[in-house]
N, C-alpha and C positions, 0 to 999 in steps of 0.2 A: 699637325694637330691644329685645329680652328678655335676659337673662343670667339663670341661677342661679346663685346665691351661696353657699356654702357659709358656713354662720354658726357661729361656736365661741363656746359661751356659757359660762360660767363651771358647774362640774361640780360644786358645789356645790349648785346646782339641783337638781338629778336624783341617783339611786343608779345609772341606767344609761342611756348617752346614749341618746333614743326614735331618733336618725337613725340608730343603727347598725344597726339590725332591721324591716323588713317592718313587723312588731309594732309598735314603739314607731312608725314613722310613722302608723300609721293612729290608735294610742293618739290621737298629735296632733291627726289633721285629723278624728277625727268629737268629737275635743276642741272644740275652735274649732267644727263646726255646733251641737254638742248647748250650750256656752255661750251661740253669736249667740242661739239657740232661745230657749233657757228662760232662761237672766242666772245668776251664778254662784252665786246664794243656793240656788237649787232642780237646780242640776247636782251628781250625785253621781258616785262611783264605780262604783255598781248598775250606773246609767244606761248609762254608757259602756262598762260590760261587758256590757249588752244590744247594745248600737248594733256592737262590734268582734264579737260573737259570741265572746267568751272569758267569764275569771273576772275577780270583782275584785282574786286575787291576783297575777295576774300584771301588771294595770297596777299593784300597790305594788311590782313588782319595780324600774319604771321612777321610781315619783314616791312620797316618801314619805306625801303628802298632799294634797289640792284646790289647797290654799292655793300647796303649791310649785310647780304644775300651773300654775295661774294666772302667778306670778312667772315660769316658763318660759316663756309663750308674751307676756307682756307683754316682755321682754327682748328675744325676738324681734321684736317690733315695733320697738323701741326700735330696736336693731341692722341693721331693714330697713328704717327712716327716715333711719338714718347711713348710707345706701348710694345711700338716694334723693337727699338733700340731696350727697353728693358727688356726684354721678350728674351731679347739673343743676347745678353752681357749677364744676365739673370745669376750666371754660376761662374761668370768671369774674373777670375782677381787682378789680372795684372792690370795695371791702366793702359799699358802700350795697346795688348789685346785689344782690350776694352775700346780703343779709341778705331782702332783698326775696324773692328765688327763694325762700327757707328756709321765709319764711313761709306761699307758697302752696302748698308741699310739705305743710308739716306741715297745712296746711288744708283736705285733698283728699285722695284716695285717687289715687296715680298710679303707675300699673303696668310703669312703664318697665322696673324689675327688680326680678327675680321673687325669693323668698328658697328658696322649693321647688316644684319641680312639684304637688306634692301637698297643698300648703295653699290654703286660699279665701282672697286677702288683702282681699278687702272685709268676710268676715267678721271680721276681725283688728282692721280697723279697726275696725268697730263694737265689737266688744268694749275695744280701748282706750279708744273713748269714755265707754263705761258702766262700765267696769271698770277701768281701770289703778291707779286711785286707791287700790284695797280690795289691792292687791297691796304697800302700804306701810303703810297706815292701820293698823296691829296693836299690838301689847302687844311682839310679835317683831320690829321692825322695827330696833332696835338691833344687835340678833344677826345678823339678816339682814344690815343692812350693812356688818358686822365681816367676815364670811365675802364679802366682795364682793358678793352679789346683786343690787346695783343698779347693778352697773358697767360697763351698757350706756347706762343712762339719765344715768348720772353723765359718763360719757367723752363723749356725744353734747352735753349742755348743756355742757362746757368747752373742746371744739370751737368751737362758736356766739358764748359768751363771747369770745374771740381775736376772733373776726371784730366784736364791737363795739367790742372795746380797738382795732381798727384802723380805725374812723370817729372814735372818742374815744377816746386813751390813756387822759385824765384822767377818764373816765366809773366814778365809784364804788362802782357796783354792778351790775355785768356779766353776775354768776352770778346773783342775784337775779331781774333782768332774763329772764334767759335762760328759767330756771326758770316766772316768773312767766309769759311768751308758752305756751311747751307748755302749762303746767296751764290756763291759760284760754282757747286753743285748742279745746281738748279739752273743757274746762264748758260755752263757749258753741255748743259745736255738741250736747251735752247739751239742754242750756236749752230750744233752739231747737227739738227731738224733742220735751219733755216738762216744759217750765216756761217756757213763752214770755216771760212777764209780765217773769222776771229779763233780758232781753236785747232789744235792735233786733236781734238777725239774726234770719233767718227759716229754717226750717226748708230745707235747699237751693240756699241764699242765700249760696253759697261770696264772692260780692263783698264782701258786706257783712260778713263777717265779715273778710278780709283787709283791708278800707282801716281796720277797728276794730283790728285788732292791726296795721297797718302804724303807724296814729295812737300809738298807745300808747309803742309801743318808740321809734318815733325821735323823740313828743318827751319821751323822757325824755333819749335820749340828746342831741339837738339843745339842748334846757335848759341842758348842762353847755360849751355849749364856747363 
């Protein structure tokens, strides 16, 4: 079954929400092909005012630059993974479950719900995988967190946290924990595209990457109790 979601991201992002205008959606979704395409080193402004058939002024009307382009649709991911991972724990009680589902979510592209009609979400993913990381890595990253802009990714891992505090209360490092699963989720399914040597998974090998990060988290938290 599909839903659209209607995602409110923090307006800090953006000078003007892209979802309120024709414009700013498509600004998005030939955002998201022309990154999958070329990686966000060689995606410009130009570009994408080639690909929309506009100017490059009017997408600075929507984004004040690449960089917050990026942090937009990476939020968006964020935000369409917190809807997944409810999506599928919806009627789950146990935590152990509950932790288990999380992880084959976040290790898989799974389209049960949709975040817009008009975004590619495999493309999305791919792009988190190669890119989410460069949308914190900066000199700006302080400022940016001052102004909220991570407060998709921040709300989603304190979410997950709870759910390990309720397999182990006394488990000491929850957010850590939680943090450390996503970011190397995300590397080893990297790795596995274009650095094999750093990883046993395999490129496609969604098993082997979950029973690696299933190993990981429970037994650190299985360790403490």
């Amino acid at each position: 079954m599909s839903a659209i979601i209607k995602v409110e991201l923090n307006e800090n992002i953006y000078l003007r929400d892209p979802e309120s205008t024709d414009l700013g959606r498509k600004i998005i979704s030939e955002a998201i092909r022309l990154i999958d395409e070329l990686g966000f080193e060689h995606f410009t402004f130009k570009k994408l005012a080639t690909a929309i058939e506009s100017t490059e002024a009017s997408i600075y009307r929507y984004f004040e630059n690449k960089h917050k382009l990026l942090i937009y649709l990476i939020s968006w991911y964020w935000a369409w993974l917190d809807y997944q991972v409810s999506f599928h724990t919806n009627n789950i009680h146990d935590p152990r479950e509950k932790l288990k589902i999380t992880i084959r979510v976040i290790s898989e592209l799974n389209r049960t719900v949709s975040i817009s009609s008009s975004v590619d979400e495999a493309a999305l993913f791919r792009i988190a995988v190669s890119e989410a990381s460069k949308a914190y890595l900066t000199k700006e990253v302080d400022e940016d967190n001052r102004v909220g802009l991570f407060r998709d990714y921040k709300m989603l891992c304190r979410r997950i946290a709870g759910i390990v505090l309720q397999i182990n209360p006394e488990y000491p490092y929850p957010h850590a924990l939680v943090s450390t699963m996503f970011e190397g989720t995300r590397k080893h399914l990297f790795f596995a595209q274009h650095l094999p040597s750093l990883t046993e998974v395999k490129n496609n090998d969604l098993h082997t990457l979950v029973s690696f990060i299933e190993h990981l988290v429970f037994s650190a938290i299985d360790s403490r109790t």
